[in-house]
C-alpha positions in Angstrom: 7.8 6.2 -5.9 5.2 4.6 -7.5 4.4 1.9 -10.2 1.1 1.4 -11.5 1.4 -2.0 -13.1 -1.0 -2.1 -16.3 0.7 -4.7 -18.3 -2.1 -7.5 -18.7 -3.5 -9.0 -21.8 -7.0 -8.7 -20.1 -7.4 -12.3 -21.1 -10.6 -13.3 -18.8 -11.7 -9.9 -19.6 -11.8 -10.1 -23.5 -10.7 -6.5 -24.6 -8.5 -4.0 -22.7 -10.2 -3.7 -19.7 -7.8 -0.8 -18.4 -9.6 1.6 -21.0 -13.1 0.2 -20.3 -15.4 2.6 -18.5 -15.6 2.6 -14.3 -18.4 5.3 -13.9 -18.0 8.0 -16.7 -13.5 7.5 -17.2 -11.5 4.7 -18.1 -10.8 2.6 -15.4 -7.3 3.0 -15.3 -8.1 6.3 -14.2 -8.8 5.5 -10.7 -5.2 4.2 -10.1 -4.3 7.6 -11.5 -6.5 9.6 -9.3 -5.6 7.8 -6.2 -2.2 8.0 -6.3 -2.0 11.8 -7.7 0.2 13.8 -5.5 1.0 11.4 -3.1 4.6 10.4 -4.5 7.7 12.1 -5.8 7.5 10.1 -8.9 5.3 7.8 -10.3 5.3 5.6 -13.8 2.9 3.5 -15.8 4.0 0.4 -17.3 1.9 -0.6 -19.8 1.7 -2.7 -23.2 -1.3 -0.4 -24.6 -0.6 2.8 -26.4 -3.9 3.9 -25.3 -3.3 3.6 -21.5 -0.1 5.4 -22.4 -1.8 8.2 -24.6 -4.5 8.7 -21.6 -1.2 9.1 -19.4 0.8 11.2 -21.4 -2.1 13.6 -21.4 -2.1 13.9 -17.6 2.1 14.1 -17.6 2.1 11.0 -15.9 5.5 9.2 -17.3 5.1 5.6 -19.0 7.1 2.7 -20.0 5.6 1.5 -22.9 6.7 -2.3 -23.7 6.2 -5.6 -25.6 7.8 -7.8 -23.0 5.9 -10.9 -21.7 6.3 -11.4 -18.1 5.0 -9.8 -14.4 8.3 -9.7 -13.5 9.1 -7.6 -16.6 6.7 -5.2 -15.8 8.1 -5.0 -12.4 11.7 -4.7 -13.5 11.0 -2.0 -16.1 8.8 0.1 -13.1 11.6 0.4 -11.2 14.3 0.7 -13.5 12.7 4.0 -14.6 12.5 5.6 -11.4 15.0 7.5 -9.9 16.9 6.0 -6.5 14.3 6.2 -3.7 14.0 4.8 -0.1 10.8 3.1 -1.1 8.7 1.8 -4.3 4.8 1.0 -4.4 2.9 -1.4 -7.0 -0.1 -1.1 -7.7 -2.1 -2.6 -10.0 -3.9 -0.9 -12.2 -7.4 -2.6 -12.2 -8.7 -2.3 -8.8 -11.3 0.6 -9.3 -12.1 0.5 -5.5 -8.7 1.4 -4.1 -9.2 4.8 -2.3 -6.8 7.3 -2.4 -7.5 7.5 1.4 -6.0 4.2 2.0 -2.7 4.6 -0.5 -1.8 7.4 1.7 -2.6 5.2 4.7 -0.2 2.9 3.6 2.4 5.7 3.0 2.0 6.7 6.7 2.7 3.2 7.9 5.8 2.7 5.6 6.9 6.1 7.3 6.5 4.4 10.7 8.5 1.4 9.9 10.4 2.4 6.6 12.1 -1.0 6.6 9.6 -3.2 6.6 7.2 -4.5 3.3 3.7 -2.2 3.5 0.5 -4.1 2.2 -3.3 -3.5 3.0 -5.4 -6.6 4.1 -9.0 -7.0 5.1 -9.3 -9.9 7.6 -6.7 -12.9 6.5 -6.8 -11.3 2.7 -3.4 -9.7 2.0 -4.0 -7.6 -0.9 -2.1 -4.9 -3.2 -1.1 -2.3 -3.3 2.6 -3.1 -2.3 5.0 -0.6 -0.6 8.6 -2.4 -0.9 11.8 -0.5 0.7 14.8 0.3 -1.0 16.1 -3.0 0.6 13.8 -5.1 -1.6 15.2 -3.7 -5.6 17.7 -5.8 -6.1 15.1 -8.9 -5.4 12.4 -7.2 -7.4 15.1 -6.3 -10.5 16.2 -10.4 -10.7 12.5 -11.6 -10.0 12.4 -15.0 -11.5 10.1 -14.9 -14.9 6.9 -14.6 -14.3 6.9 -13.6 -10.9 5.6 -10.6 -9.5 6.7 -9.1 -6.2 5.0 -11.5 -4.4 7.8 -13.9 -4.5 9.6 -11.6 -2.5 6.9 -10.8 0.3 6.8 -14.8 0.6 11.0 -14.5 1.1 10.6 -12.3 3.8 7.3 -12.9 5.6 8.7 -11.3 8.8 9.2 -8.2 6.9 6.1 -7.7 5.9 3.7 -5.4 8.0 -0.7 -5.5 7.3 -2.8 -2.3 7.6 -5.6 -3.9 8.0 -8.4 -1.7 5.8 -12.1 -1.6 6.4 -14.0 -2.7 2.9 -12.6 -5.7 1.7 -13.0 -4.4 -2.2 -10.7 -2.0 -2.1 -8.3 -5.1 -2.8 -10.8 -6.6 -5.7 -9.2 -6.7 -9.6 -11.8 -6.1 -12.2 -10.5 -9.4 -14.1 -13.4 -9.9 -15.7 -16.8 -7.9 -17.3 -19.0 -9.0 -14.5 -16.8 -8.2 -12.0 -16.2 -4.6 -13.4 -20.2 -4.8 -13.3 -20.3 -5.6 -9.5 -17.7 -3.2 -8.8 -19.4 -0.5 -10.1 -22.4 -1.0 -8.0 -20.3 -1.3 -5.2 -18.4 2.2 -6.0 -19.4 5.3 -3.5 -17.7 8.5 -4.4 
């Protein structure tokens, strides 16, 4: 399964940056794109009735929600998914994430299905996160405002890098001028 986590106020940003435009689409559409197909069942979580409008469109299912914290967001991801042996998030403002390397990461967790599944360029662990079924109960009972990376710091040992080849595949578009720079740094 997989969540796409598109929760943020967009507070650096200054306006929904999930909606802004990445190259002709909203950005939020390249999480879409690179994770079409690739998982039994996937769901946005979102605050923004125009990320969920975009992704009723495309059938993608949504959790729309009011709630405050990462760790909601998380909680209400997984909650909606059926029981599965393993649960990606991935966040949905890094316009560089190829679809290449989300299946990448699939094929490791296949290899070692009980072990925590992240990219990383050099020392830089990144997200996407693959967590195995082992790892819900921590990420339902996250303390608030925490994110899953509270529970990759638990279990460091756990936790297994594919190491990936352009280091802004793991960049967040937090802000306009990084959106900017991103798009220049975009090859289709």
């Amino acid at each position: 399964g997989c969540v796409i986590m598109a929760s943020g106020l967009s507070k650096r940003f200054g306006s929904n940056k999930l909606m802004a435009d990445f190259r002709g689409a909203p950005l939020i559409q390249r999480a879409l794109d690179a994770t079409e197909g690739l998982f039994s069942h996937r769901v946005v979580v979102t605050r923004h009735e125009s990320v969920a409008g975009l992704c009723r469109e495309q059938n993608v299912d949504v959790v729309l929600h009011d709630l405050p914290h990462r760790s909601d967001t998380v909680r209400l991801g997984l909650e909606a998914l059926p029981k599965l042996d393993a649960c990606m998030f991935l966040p949905g403002d890094q316009p560089l994430l190829r679809r290449e390397t989300v299946a990448m990461l699939l094929e490791n967790w296949r290899k070692n299905p009980d072990r925590i599944i992240r990219p990383a360029y050099e020392d830089n662990e990144g997200s996407p996160v693959l967590f195995p079924a082992w790892a819900f109960p921590e990420l339902l009972s996250l303390p608030e405002g925490k994110g899953g990376g509270a529970v990759v710091k638990a279990h460091p040992h756990e936790v297994c890098r594919v190491l990936i080849a352009n280091p802004f595949e793991l960049a967040d578009a937090d802000t306009p001028e990084t959106l900017e720079t991103l798009k220049g740094l975009w090859h289709d």
